[in-house]
N, C-alpha and C positions, 0 to 999 in steps of 0.2 A: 504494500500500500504506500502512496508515495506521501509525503510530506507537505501537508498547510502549510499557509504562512503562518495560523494560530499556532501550528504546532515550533513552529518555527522560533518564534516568540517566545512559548511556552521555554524551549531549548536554551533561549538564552538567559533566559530569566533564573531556570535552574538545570544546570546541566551538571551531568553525574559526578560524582567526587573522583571518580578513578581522570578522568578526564582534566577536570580541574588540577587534580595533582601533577597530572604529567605536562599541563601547561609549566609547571612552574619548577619546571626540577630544576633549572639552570639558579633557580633563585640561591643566593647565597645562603638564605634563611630556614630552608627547606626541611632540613636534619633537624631543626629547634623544633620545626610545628609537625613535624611526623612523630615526635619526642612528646610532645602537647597532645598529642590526637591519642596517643599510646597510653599516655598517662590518665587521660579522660576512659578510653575504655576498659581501663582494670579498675577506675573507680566508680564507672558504670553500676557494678555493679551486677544481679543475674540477669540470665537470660530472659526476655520477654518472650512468651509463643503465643502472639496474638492469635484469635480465633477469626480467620481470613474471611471465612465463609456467611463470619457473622456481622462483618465489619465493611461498611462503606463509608470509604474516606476520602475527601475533597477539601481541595486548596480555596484558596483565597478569591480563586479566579474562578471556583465552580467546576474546576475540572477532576477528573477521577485521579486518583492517588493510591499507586501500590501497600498496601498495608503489610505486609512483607516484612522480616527485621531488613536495615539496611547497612547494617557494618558486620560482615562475618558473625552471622547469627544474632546480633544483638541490633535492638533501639536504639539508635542515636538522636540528638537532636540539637537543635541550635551549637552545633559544629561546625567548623569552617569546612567548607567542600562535602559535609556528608549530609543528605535529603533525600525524601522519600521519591524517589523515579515516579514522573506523570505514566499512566496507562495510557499506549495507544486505542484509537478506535475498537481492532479488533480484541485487545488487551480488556478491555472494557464489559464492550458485551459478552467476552467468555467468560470476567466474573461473574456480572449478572447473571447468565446463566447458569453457573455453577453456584449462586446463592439460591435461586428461585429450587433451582433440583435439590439442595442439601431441604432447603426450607418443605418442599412437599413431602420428601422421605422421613422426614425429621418432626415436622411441627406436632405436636403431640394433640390427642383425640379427647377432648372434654363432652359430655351431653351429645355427641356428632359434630361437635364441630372441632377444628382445627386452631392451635391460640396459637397466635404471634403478637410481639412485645414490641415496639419499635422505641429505645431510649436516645434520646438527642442532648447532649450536654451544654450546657453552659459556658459562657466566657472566659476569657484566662485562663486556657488549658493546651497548652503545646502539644503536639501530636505522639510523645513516645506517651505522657499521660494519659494521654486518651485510649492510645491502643492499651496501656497495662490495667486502665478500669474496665475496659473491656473482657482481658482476659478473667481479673476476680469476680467480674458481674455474671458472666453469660453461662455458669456454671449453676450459679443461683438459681438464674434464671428459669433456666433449665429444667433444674430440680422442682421450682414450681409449679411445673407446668404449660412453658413456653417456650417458640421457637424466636430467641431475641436477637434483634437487629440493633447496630450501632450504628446510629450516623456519627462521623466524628471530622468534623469541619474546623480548619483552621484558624484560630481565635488568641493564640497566644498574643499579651501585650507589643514585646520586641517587635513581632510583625506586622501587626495592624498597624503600631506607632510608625514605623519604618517606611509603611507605604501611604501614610497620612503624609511624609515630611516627602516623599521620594517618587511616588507612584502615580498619586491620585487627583487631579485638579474637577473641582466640578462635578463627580460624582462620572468620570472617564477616567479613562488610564490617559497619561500622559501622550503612549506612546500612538493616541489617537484622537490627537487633543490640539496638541499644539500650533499647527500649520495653519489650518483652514485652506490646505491644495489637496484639491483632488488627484487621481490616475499615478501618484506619486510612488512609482518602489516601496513596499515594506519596510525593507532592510533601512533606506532614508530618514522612512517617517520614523522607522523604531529611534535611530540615533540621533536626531532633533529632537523626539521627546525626552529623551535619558538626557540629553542637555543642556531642555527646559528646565524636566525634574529636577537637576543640580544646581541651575544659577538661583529656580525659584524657593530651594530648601530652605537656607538661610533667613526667607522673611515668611515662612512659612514657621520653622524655632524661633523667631522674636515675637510673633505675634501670638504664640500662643505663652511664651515666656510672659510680655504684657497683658497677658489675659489674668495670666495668674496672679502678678503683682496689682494691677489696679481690680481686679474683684477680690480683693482680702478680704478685705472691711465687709463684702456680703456675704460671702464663703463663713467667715469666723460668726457671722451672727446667725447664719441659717445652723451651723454646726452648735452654737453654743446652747440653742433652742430648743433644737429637737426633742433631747429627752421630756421636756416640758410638754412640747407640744405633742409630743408620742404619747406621755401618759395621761395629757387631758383627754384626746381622741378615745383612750384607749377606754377612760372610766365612762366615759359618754356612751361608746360603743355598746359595756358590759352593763350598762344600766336602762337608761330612758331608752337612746335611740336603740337599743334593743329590741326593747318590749314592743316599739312599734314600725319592730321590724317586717315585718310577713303580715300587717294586718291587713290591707287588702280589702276594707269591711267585712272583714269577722273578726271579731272578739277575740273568740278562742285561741286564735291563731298565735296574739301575745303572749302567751302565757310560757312558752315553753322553749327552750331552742330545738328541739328537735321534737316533730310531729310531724302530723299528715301534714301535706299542705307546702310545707315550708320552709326554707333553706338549714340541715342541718348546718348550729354552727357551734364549736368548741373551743374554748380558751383554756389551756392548760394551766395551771397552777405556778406561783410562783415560790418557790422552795428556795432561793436563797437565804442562807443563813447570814449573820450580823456581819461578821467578817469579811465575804462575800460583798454584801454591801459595803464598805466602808475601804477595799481597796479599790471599788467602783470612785466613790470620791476623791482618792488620795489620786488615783491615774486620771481625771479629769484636769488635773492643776497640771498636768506634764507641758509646758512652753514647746515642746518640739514636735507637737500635733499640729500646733497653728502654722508653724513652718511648711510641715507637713502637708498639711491643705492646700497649699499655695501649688507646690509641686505638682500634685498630684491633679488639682484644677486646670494646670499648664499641659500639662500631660496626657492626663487621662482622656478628656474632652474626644479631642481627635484621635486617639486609638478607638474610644466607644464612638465613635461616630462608623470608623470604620469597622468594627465590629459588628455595627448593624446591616451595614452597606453587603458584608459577608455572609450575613443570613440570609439575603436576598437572591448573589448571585448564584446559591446553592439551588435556585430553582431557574434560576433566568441568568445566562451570562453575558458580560461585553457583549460577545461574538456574535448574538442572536444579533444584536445591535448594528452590528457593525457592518455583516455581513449582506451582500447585494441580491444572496441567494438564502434567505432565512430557511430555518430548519420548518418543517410542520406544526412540532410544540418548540415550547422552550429549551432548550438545550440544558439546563443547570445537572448536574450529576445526581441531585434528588431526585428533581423532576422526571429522568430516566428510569432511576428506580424503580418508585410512583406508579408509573405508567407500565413497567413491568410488574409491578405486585399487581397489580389493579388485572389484567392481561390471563397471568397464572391463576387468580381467584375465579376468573370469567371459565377458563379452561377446567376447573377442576373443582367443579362443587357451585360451586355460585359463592354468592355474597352469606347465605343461608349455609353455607358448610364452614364458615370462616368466622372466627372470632378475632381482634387485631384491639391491643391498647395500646395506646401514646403517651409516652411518659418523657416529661420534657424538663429540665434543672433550668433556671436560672433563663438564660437566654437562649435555649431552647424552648422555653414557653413562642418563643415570636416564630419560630419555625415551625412548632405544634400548630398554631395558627395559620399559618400559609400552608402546610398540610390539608387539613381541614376545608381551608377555603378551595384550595385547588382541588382535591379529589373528595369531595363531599361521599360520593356511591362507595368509598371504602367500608367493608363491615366492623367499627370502629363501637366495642361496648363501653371504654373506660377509657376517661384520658385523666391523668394524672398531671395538674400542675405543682414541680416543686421548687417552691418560691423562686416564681415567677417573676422574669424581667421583662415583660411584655408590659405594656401600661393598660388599665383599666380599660379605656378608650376603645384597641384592639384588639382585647376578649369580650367586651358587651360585643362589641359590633362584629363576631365573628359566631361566638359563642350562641347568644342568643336565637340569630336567626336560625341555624345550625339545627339545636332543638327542637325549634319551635318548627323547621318545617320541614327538614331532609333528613334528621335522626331523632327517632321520639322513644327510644328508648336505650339509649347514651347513658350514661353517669361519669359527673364532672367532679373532680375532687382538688382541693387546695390543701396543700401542706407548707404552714408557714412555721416562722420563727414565732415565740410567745413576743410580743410588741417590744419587751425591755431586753431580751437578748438580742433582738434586732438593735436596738439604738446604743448598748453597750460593750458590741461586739470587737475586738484587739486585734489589728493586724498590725504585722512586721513588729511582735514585741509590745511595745506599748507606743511607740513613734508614731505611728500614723493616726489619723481623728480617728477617732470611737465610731462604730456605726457597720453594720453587713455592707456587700457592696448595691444592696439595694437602697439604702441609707445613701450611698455616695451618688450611687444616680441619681436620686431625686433633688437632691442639697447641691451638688459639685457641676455633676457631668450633663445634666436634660436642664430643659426649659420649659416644664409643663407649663401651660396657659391655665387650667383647672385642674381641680380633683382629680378630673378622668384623666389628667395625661401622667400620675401619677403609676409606681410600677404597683401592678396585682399583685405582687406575690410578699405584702407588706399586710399582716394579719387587719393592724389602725383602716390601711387604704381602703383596704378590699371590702370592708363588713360596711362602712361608712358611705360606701357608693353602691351596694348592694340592694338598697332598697327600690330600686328602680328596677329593680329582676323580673319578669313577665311571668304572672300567674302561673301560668302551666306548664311550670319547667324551673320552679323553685324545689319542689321533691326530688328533684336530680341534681342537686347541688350539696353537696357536703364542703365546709369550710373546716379546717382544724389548726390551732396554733398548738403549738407543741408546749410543753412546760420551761421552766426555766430554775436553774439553780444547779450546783455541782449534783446535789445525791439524787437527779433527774440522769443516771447515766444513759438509759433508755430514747433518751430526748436528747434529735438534736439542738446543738448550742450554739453552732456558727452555722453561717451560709454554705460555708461548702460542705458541710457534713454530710447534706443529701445525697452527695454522689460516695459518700462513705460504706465501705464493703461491711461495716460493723450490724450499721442500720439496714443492712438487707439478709446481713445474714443469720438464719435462723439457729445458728451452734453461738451467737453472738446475742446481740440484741431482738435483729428481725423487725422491729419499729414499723418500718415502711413496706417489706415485704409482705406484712400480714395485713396494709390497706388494700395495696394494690391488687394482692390476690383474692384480699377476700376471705382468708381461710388462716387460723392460726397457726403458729410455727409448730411444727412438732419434734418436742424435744423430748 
């Protein structure tokens, strides 16, 4: 098969490490960073065996990605010269095929039908991560009862941030951006843009550097507020605007959080003990938060912007864009998926022989949603949000109609943080501001205009906007905040715990294992 210009691109953008290294053997340096490379892979650490069959992996650019180890047997990552090789075309469709075959031989037989899991991760997870949750999860999984699929899309900081200062102007690549000449050579346009992207990095770093110094002053006062304004929500939440939550005109409806009728909803317990509290206080006063803030204001911003830009091209790429000869669908490397899960279901039992949940962490909530919107006819019983980075706004408007007119027997579930382990959450030690990084989006990195553009997966958000829920599609909604305090080992406590092998596994805790399936662990 011959060679796109896409692929072409793709090549240069990442071409193989063996290749790379044998550019530069004349380098004087060469012996020190094969020395570097050496040293990193014995402190690698074990061997990964990601589960291939279970794992579809896509770049930044929506394209497929060998999930494969890629250094003599081992994961590597953010290494000079070592990256996950793109699949070609035919590369491609032979894994899809070899996942849809493992998937019909494999998916295990519930009531008559067939369960598959489809789990999509969250932000800030570099791809050896991703394949190694895979390998701990898909076993679980398994054991419960499902044939599970990993999407696992490229999201690490370093790289989104990298292509925000280097790659990306306008929501285009550079390297199709810059000119405005048509009929022009590839290879031209590619290297006009690569040297746009460089003259324009520089004010591309000071503007967001200025971003962070002159929004201190609102950064530190949205930061210094929150917990305030978390646990006024929160006592509002659990009391008045409670009761009249689900009223609806009936009465009865008040009385209860869970009944007929009405959205169950659950606020875990708060079990911190004195102590607990009171190093809460002492780490409040840390001066090198508010620094902190600033950075990460400067920072963060444009890496989550193109983090979001990345959940997209997972179903729609540049290329569809770009190209004079558009594909039929969207080309994104989900969207292929998609359209082969959808395909094999058609082929082998119907919609009626198939059971499918979606379970999405953090910033896979926004891809569970474009799922959903895109292939509504999936036979989809259970979708699982956990603490969700989609905003409010995106799951009414997706969720709702959804329900109410293309799946009427769905069940929707939120698993959030308890509101104060949300707003008290420690990263990098005690240095950075207090708060999950749903906390950060809200306060730092978005600009919500209302409520609604707030993120769902924030226990305060979600219950507080919830009363606009459409009668008859509040009994398929379960909300849960988990508890909070150390002797809650049970419960998680920080944001990223969700994707924690502890909380799924049933020789462990099992927490989330026994929502999702439904069925208690047995121990």
């Amino acid at each position: 098969m011959g060679c796109t210009m896409e692929d072409r691109y793709l090549q240069i953008e990442r071409i193989p490490w063996t290749q790379a290294l044998a550019a530069r053997v004349e380098s004087p340096s060469i012996w020190l960073r094969l020395c570097l490379l050496l040293l990193v892979t014995i402190l690698s650490g074990c061997t990964i065996n990601g589960p291939s069959q279970h794992i579809l992996m896509v770049n930044g650019l929506g394209n497929p990605i060998d999930p494969s180890p890629n250094f003599f047997g081992k994961h590597l990552s953010s290494v000079p010269f070592v990256t996950y090789e793109q699949m070609s075309e035919a590369q491609f469709t032979h894994h899809l095929d070899e996942m849809m075959t493992a998937l019909i031989a494999q998916a295990p037989d519930a009531n008559g039908k067939r369960k598959a899991l489809i789990f999509v991760h969250g932000g800030l997870n570099a791809a050896k991560d991703s394949i190694a949750r895979a390998e701990k999860l898909h076993g679980l999984f398994k054991e419960a009862g499902y044939f599970p699929v990993f999407v696992n899309w490229e999201s690490s900081f370093p790289t989104s941030y990298f292509d925000h200062l280097f790659n990306i102007r306008q929501g285009r690549r550079v390297f199709n951006w810059c000119c405005g000449i048509h009929d022009i050579p590839k290879s031209v346009e590619a290297v006009a843009g690569a040297l746009v992207g460089t003259l324009t990095m520089p004010f591309y770093l000071a503007t967001d550097l200025a971003r962070g110094i002159l929004r201190a002053p609102v950064v530190w006062y949205a930061l210094l507020s929150k917990a305030d304004r978390a646990s006024a929500i929160s006592q509002a939440t659990t009391a008045e605007s409670t009761k009249q939550l689900h009223q609806a005109g009936r009465a009865q409806e008040a009385a209860s959080f869970e009944h007929a009728g009405a959205i169950a909803i659950i606020q875990g317990a708060d079990e911190r003990r004195g102590f607990e509290r009171a190093a809460t206080v002492i780490d409040d006063a840390n001066p090198l938060k508010l620094l902190a803030s600033v950075i990460i204001d400067a920072g963060g911003t444009g890496a989550w912007d193109n983090m979001i830009r990345r959940t997209r091209t997972l179903f729609q790429r540049d290329a569809d864009f770009e190209s004079s000869n558009p594909p039929p669908i969207p080309s994104g490397s989900l969207t292929r998926f998609l359209d082969h899960l959808k395909k094999t279901i058609a082929e082998n039992g119907g919609a009626a022989s198939w059971d499918i949940t979606l379970v999405g962490h953090s910033m896979g909530a926004i891809i569970l949603n474009e799922i959903v919107r895109d292939f509504p006819e999936l036979p989809v019983s259970t979708i699982v949000y956990l603490a969700a980075a989609c905003t409010i706004r995106d799951y009414h408007d997706t969720i709702f109609p959804y329900l109410s007119t293309r799946n009427r027997t769905a069940q929707v579930y939120h698993l959030t943080l308890h509101p104060e382990a949300e707003v008290e959450e420690r990263s990098f030690g005690s240095g950075a501001p207090d708060g999950s990084l749903l906390v950060w989006v809200d306060e730092l990195l978005s600009n919500p205009s209302t409520a609604l553009d707030l993120t769902a997966g924030r226990f305060t958000n979600l219950v507080a906007t919830s009363r606009y829920t459409p009668s008859e599609i509040r009994e398929r909604l379960h909300i849960r905040a988990f508890g909070v305090g150390n002797r809650l080992a049970s419960h998680p406590q920080t944001h990223g715990a969700f994707s924690d092998e502890e909380f799924w596994s049933c020789e462990s805790h099992g927490t989330l294992m026994e929502i999702v399936s439904k069925e208690p662990c047995k121990r």
